[in-house]
Every structure is written in C-alpha cells, then in structure tokens.
N, C-alpha and C positions, 0 to 999 in steps of 0.2 A: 357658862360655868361647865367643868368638867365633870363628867357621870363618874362615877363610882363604879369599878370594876367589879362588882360581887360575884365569887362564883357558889353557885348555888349547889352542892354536890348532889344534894335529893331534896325531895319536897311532895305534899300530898296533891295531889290533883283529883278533884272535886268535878270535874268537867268529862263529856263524851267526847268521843272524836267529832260528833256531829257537827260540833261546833265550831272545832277549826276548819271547817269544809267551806268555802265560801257558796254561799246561798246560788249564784250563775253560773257557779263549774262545771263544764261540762262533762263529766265525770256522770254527775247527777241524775240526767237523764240515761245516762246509760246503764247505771246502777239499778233504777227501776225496772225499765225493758229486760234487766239479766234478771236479775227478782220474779218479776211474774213468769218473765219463761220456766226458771227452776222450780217456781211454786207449782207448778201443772204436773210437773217429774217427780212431784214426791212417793207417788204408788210404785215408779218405777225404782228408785234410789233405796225405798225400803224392800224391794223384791233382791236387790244383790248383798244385803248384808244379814247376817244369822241372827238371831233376838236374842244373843248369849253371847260373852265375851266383853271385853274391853271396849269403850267407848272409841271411835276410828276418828279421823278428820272428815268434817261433814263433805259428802259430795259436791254442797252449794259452794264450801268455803273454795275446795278444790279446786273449781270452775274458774269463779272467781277473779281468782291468782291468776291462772293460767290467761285471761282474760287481760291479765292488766300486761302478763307476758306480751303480749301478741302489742297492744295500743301503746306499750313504751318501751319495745325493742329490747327486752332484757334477754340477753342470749343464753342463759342458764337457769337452770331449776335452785342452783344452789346462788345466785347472785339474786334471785326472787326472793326467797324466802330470808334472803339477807336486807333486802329492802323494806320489805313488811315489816321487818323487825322495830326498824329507826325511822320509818315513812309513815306519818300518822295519815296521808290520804290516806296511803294504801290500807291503812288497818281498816280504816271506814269504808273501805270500797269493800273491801272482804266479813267484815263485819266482827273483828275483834275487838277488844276495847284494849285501852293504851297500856293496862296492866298485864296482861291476858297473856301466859309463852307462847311465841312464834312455835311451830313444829321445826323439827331438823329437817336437814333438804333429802338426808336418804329415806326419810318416814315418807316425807311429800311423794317421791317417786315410788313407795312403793305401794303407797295406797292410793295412784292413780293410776297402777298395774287394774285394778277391778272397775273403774271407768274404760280402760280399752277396752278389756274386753268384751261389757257391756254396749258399748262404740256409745257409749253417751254422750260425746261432743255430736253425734248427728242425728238423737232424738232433740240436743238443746237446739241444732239449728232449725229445726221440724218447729219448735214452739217458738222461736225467733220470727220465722216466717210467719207462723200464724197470728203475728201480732201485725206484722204487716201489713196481712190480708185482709183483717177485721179495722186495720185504717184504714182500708181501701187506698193502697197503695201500688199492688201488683196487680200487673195485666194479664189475665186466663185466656189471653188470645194469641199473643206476640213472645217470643221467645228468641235471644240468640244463644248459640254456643260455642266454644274456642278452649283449647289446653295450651300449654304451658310447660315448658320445662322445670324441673325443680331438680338441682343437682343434688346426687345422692354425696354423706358424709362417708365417702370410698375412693379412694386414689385410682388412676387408669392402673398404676403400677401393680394394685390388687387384682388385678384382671390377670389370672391366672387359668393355667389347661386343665377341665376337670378331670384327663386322665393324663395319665404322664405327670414327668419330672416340674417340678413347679419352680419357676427363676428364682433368686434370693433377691430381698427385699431388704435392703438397710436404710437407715436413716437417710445419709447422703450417697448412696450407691445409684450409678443411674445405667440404665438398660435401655441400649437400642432399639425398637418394637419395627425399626425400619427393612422392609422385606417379610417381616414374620405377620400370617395370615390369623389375624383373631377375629372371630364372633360370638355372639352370644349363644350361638348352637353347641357351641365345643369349649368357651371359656366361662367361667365368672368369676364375678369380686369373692375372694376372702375375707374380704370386711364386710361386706351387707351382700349375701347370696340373689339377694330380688332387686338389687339394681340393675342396669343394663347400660353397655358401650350405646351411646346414639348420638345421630347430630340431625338438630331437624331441618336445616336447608344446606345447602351446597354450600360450598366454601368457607363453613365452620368447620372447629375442630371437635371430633367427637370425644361426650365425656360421661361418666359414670351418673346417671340419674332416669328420675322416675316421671312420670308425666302426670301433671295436675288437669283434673276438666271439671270446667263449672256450664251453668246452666242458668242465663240471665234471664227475668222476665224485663220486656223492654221500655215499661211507663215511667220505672225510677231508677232504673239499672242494680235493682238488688239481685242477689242472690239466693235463686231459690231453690238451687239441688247441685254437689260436686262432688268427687270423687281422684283417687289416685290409684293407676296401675303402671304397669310395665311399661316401658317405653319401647315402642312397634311402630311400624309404616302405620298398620290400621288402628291401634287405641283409638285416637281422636273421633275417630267415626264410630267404631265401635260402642265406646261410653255416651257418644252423643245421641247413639239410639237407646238406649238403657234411661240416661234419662227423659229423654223425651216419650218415653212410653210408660214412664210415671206419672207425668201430666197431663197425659192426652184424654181425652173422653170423647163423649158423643159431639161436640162441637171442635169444629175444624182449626186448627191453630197455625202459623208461621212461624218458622224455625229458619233464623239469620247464619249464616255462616260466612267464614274466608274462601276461597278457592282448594285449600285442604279438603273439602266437605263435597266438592262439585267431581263427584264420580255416580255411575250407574248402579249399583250397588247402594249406596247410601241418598240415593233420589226416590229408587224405588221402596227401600225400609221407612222414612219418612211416610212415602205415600200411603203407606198399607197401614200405618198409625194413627190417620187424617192430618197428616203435619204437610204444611206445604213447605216445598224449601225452598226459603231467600236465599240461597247461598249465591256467592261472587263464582260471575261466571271464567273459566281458565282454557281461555280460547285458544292457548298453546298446548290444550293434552292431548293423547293419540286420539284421534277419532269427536275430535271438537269437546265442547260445553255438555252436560247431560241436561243443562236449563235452557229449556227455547222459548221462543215467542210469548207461549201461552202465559207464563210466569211474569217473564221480565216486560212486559206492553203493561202492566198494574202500577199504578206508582207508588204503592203501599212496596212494592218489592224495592225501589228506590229507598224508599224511608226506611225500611227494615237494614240496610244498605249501611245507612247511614247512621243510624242509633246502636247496633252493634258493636260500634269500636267502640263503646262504654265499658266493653266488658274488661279489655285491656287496664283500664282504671281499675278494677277489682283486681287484676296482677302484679299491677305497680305495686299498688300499693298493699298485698301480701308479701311481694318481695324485698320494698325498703322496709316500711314500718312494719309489718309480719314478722320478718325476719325467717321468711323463707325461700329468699333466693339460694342459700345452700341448707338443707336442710340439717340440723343438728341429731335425728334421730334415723334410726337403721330397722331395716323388715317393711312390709310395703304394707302392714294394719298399723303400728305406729306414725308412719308418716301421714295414711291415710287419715285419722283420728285428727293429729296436730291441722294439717290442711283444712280439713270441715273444724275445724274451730275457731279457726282462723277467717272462715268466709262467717262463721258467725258475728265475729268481734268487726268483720268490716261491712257486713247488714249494721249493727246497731250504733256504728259510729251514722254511718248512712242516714237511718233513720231519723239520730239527734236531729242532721244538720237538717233534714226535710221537716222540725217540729214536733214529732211526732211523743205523743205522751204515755205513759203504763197507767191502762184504765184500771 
C-alpha cells in the first residue's frame, strides 16, 4: 500500500538532539575528549571576556564548530555555521538544542578574533595532550620531527618589489616573471605580507606559503607540540629546536628526523638539550653525515628510523581532511592558530580510534 505524502510544515518536538545521535558514533568519543579539554580552560576563557556587556558565543561552542570544520572538510566559516543550522549532529556536537538560533557567520568570526589572540586553539591542544598522557599513551623518551609546506591564500602574481613601481595585476592579465630576479629580500605578497616565494626540493615550482612543524611523540604517533612560520632554508631546524626544548628534561630523549635535520648545527643544538638525534643520515652533503658510528651502531636509531614516517600521516591527513593543503587564512598568527587546531582535531580522531575514553 502507498504511504501518504504528508507534508508537515511545522510541528512541536518534544526531544533533544541527543537522541538522534546514534549511541556508536563516533563523533561521541570525541565530543567527550573536546569537553573535558575545554572544561580545564574555563579560568582561562573567563580571563578574556569583561563581566559587563552582552552575553558572546561561548568559547566552548566556538571550538567546537571549528572542530567539526577541520573532521568534515568545510571550507568556510560561513558554510559551517550554515550547517549547524539544518545539521542536528552538528547542533549536538556543539551543544545547541534543535530550537536554539545558529549565530550569523560574521558574529562567528568576529568573536573568534579573541580566541586568536588569546592563541586558545594551543592551550586546547596543551589539555588534548594531557589526556593522552594520563592514558598513557605518549612516549617521554622518543620523539620525531618534520614540516610541511602549507600554501599561503596569495597568488605568485602578489609577489611584488617593496620599493619601486609594482606590475598591474588583473584578473586575466598575465606577466612574464622570466629573466626578472625576485626574492624575499626585496619582494612580497600584497595579499598576505608573511608569506614567502619557496620551493622545498629541487625541481619544484616555487610558490607563495608558509611552513607547518609538528613534533611527534613516537608510541602512538600523536601530536604533541607544532607551530607555523616563514618559509626559509633553516625554519625546519630552527622550530624543531624550539620544540624540542619544550620537552626535554633531566632525562635523555631521541629526536627522529629526515636528512633536512642531518647538518652540524642542528646535531650539536639537539645535543646541548640531551636529545640525541636519529636523524637519516645525507651522505651526499659537503663534508659527509654530521651522524657517525656512535649513533647509528644502536638499533633504537633504526626503529626511530622507521616509526618517524608516522608523522607524514599527521600531514596527510591535515591536508585532505584538515583542509589545509591551501590555507584559507592570511598573517602567519591566523594560520598558526587554525594549524594547532587542526593537529588537535587530528590527536582526538587518533585517540577515538586507539579507545581511548574522557574520565
């Protein structure tokens, strides 16, 4: 027999979102893990807003959103908060109820202007890890590191002389750059001033972006410290001392690297940290490997070796599902901010899949 087309135009509902959530989703698990991290933030969350004035959109709810940004590939702030709208997970992931008005998407951004500057996406990854750790899940011994390109939202064509006459730039206008000598010493983008012309191996073409570095511990391949700057021969070494001297302590650690990492300079900065360094030896640079014998005869430097390239899975998967293969945001604390939130949302997918529960 044939159903009955009824259309319903409105109707009262009696029911939470909780209820259409199905009980194994895995959503679930990670909705608790974001919960208890932001429930530890709250001394912090109430230090940035005034005790007078209008009620904001909660910090947590903020999060949140952006959270589900990053784990379903929505490429806009204004396509997010269009989803919320008509998405009953997402209201329960964020914690609206089905009646409840969505904010507009220019309120969204601009009350996520006081999380940048607070850099709250890298306190919430700080209490991310820390749930980690108290699963005993991160290793306080073993360590790799590795960057990343992350292409800045800036055309080459913005790559303009900071003194002198500056080319015209039209829609379909296109400009020879062949013979003419540009660097970052004497040009930049007109569209995002902190990106930078680079290409990080040979026989690429070089293009407008910033450089991502993360900081693996090596027992589950989480992420437990990253950061974004300029794009330079030395960043990668540079930040991978920076973080590696976050973590170090009285106990000796190993620090994994590519053959980017295997220079004099960044063997002896490790050393004076107690880090030893696995880095892959580049028996093709002037003057040999700066790793000999002493190092590489361990087989732990083999294993180290060899669990490293885990980290590369934290970039994949930033770049497809993150949706930061081209970055959507300009200034190099923006971008930074979105990246560390992003290595958050990909610890706590991590986590689900390893069991892991919010005590």
């Amino acid at each position: 027999m044939r159903g009955n087309d009824c259309k319903t135009e409105s109707m009262f509902v009696y029911v939470a979102p909780e209820s259409y959530v199905p009980k194994d989703h895995p959503l679930r698990p990670i909705r608790a893990l974001a919960d208890k991290a932001l429930a530890e933030l709250d001394k912090e969350f109430e230090a940035m807003y005034s005790s007078t004035g209008r009620p904001s959109i909660p910090p947590e709810q903020l999060l949140k959103a952006l959270l589900l940004q990053a784990l379903y590939t929505i490429r806009s702030n204004r396509l997010l908060v269009e989803q919320i709208s008509y998405n009953i997970l997402f209201r329960w992931f964020v914690g609206l109820s089905l009646d409840e008005k969505v904010w507009d998407h220019s309120s969204f951004s601009t009350n996520l202007e006081r999380l940048i500057k607070a850099d709250a996406s890298r306190m919430f990854l700080a209490g991310v890890v820390k749930q980690a750790r108290k699963a005993k899940l991160l290793s306080d011994e073993h360590f790799s590191v590795d960057g990343t390109l992350i292409e800045a939202w800036a055309s080459t064509k913005s790559f303009q002389p900071k003194d002198g006459p500056k080319n015209p730039i039209g829609r379909n206008q296109e400009h020879d750059f062949r013979g003419e000598s540009r660097k970052n010493d004497t040009h930049e983008s007109t569209t995002d001033p902190d990106a930078r012309l680079y290409k990080k191996s040979a026989g690429k073409e070089a293009k407008m972006c910033y450089l991502g570095h993360a900081l693996m511990e090596n027992r589950n391949g989480l992420i437990v410290d990253g950061s974004i700057t300029h794009a330079t021969g030395t960043a990668e070494r540079e930040a991978a001392v920076e973080m590696v001297a976050d973590v170090a302590g009285e106990k000796r650690i190993t620090v994994a690297g590519d053959k980017g990492y295997d220079t004099k300079d960044f063997v002896e900065d490790l050393r004076a940290h107690k880090a030893t360094p696995h880095v892959a030896q580049n028996v093709n640079r002037n003057g040999g490997s700066a790793i000999d014998g002493r190092t590489t005869r361990h087989e732990g430097y083999h294993v180290s070796l060899r669990i490293r390239k885990r980290i590369e899975e934290a970039f994949g998967w930033l770049k497809t599902v993150g949706n930061l293969r081209k970055t959507r945001h300009r200034g190099i604390e923006k971008v930074d901010w979105y990246f560390t939130l992003a290595l958050s949302a990909y610890n706590l997918v991590r986590m689900r899949n390893l069991g892991v529960l919010a005590a």
